[in-house]
N, C-alpha and C positions, 0 to 999 in steps of 0.2 A: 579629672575623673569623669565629669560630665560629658566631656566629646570622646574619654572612651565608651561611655554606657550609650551614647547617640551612636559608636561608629559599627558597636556591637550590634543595637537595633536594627540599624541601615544593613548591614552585611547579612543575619538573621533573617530579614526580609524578603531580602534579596537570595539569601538561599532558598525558604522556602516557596518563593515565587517562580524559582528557577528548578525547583526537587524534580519535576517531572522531567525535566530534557536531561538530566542527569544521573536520576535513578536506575533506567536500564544500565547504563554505563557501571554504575557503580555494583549493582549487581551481578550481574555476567562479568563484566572486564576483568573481575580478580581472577577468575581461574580462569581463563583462556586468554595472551595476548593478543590472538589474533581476531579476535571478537569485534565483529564490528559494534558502530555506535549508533544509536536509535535517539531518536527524537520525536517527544507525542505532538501531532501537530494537529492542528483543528482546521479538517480539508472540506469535508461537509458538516452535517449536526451533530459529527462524534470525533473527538480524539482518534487520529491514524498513526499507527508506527509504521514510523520513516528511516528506516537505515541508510547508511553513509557509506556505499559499497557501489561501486562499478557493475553496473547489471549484465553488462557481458563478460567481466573477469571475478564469476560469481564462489564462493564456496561454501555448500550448502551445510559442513562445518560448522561454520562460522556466523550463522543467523538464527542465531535462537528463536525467534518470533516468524521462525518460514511456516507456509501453512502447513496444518496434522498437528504442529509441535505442542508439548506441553505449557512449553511457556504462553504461547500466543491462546490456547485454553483458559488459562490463569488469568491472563489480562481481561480477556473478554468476560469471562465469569465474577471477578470483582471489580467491573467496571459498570454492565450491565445486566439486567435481569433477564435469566433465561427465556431463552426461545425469541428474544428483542432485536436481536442482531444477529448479523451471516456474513461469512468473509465471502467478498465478489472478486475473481477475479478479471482485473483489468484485458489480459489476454487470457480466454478461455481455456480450462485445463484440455479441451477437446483440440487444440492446436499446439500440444508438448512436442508430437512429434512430425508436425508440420515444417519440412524442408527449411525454409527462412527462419526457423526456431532453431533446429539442429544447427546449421548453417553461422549461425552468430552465436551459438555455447547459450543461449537464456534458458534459463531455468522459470516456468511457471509456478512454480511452489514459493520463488522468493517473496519475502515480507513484502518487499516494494511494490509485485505486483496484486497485493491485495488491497481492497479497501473495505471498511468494517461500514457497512449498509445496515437499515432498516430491513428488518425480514417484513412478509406481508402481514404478519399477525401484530406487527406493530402499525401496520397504514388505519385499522380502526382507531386505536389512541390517537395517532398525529393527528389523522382526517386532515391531510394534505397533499392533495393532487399533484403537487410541483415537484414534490421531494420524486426520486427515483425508488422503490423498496425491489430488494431482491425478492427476487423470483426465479420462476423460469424465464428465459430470457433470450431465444430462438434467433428472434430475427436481430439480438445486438451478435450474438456470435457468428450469422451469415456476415454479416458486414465486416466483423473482425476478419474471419476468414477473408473474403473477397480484399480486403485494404494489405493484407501479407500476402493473397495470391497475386496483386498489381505491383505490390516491392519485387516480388520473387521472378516475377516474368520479364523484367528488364533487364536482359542478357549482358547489355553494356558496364553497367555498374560493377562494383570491384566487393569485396565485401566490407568496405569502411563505408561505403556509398548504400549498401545496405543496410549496416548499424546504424547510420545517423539520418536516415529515412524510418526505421521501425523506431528509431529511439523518437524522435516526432511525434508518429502514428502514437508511441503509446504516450508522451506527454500531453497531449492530445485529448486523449480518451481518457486519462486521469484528470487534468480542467474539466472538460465535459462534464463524467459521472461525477465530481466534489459541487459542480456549479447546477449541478439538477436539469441538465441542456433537454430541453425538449423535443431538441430534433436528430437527438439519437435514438436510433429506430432500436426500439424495447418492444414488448410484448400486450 
């Protein structure tokens, strides 16, 4: 009776320790199979949802948590206090319909390429210069651009040679913005 009442504790635990990487799942997965599966992950100072989807065999279907969506409203609202946080997109919505974007099927609106940032009305609480806080943010989206106009101008390449160059470029830029990189050129 005792190592069942230990094995119930242990496993209880271990659910609730585990409810977050499993919650989206159990939520959404009942009513759609083909639903992908999200993971909160802790990439800079907030919880990011992380989907388990192929960013180039994307369905915009199938992602609850893509940006606009209700659901991704919902999270951010009971997660944080309004006006605190702002979805950033990794690759600027201003390059949707930039060739090397068309070219590989990416969809800028997917979950994956957002990350849930500090807004600037949250840099007076922090009062921390290192963190990144969204903004306006000019000169990181010339360099986005120029980093996809340099994949795209290499006539050699095939388009697998282009996937796995932009898929870089943008693992890249997500370490970066998670690790507060100061020598990505922001505003």
């Amino acid at each position: 009776m005792i190592c069942f009442i230990t094995i119930s504790i242990i496993f209880s635990h271990y659910i609730y320790m585990n409810l977050k990487k499993f919650c989206c799942f159990i939520l959404f997965g009942i009513k759609n199979k083909n639903i992908y599966n999200y993971d909160l992950t802790k990439l800079n100072i907030f919880n990011q949802i992380r989907g388990s989807y192929s960013i180039f065999n994307y369905n915009r279907n199938s992602d609850y948590f893509r940006y606009g969506s209700k659901n991704r409203s919902k999270h951010k609202r009971s997660n944080f206090k309004h006006r605190l946080v702002e979805d950033h997109h990794i690759i600027p919505k201003q390059f949707s319909k930039h060739k090397l974007i068309k070219d590989i099927n990416f969809d800028v609106g997917c979950s994956n390429n957002l990350l849930i940032m500090p807004s600037r009305f949250t840099k007076s609480i922090l009062n921390d210069n290192k963190i990144i806080y969204h903004h306006s943010h000019e000169k990181y989206n010339k360099y986005v651009g120029n980093e996809l106009d340099h994949i795209k101008k290499n006539k050699s390449q095939n388009i697998d040679e282009e996937k796995y160059l932009f898929w870089l470029l943008f693992k890249d830029l997500e370490y970066r913005l998670c690790k507060n990189d100061e020598s990505l050129p922001w505003n």
